[in-house]
N, C-alpha and C positions, 0 to 999 in steps of 0.2 A: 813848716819845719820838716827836716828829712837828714835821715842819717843812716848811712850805711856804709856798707864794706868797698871801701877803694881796689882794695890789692887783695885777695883770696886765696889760700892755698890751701887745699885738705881739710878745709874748714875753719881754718885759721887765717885770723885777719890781721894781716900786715901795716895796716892804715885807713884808717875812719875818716870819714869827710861828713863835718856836720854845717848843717845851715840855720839857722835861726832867723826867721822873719817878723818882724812887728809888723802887725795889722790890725794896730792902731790909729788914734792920730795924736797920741803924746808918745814921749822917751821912756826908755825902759834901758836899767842897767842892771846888766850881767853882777852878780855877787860873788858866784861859783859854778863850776862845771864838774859834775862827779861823772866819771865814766866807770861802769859797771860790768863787771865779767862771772857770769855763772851768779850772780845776784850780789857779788862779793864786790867793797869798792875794790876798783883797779888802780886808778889815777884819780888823782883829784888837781882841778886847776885853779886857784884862789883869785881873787880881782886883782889883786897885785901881780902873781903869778902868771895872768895873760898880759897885763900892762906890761909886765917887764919883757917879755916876749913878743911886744909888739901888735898885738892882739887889742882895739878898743875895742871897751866894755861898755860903752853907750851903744842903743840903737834908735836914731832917727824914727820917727813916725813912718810907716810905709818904707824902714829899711831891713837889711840883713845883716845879721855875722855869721861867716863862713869859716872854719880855718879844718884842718886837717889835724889829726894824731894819729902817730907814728908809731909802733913798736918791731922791737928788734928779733927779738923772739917772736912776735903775735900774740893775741888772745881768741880764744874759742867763741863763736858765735851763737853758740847755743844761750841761751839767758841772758844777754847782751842788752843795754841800753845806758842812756843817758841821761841823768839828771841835771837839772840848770835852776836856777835861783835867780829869779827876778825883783827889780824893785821900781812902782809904779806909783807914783803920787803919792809916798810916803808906806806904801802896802807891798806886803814881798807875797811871791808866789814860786811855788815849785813846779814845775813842770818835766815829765820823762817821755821820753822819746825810744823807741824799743829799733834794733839796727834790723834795716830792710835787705 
């Protein structure tokens, strides 16, 4: 898993580049993606809300989901990370990821 700042200015992040790796060997689907700014949610992305954008919310055994987010303005790096929602053979997990 890895997530950090694509684009940087002044401390401010113009675009997050996240990765998500199953190292598994069953499927795991994405629920939700909360991205986090100063501990506060910022965005939240719903499983419909990346299906519609094109974004699959399955992950293969031994795969990845990559995608990137964008802001126009930025967000501050400071207390930054990400939360994600998984579900595995009927069990959900949360998992956060702090931006590198």
């Amino acid at each position: 898993m890895a997530l950090y700042s694509a684009i940087t200015i002044n401390d401010v992040s113009k675009q997050l580049a996240l990765n998500i790796r199953n190292n598994s060997d069953k499927s795991v689907a994405i629920n939700k993606i909360e991205v986090y700014e100063k501990g506060v949610i910022a965005t939240t992305y719903t499983k419909d809300k990346l299906i519609d954008n094109k974004i699959a919310t399955d992950i293969n055994s031994y795969g990845n989901l990559g995608m990137s987010i964008s802001y126009k303005t930025g967000i501050w790096l400071y207390n930054n990370y990400i939360k994600y929602y998984i579900e595995c053979n009927g069990h959900l997990y949360e998992c956060k990821i702090d931006v590198n």
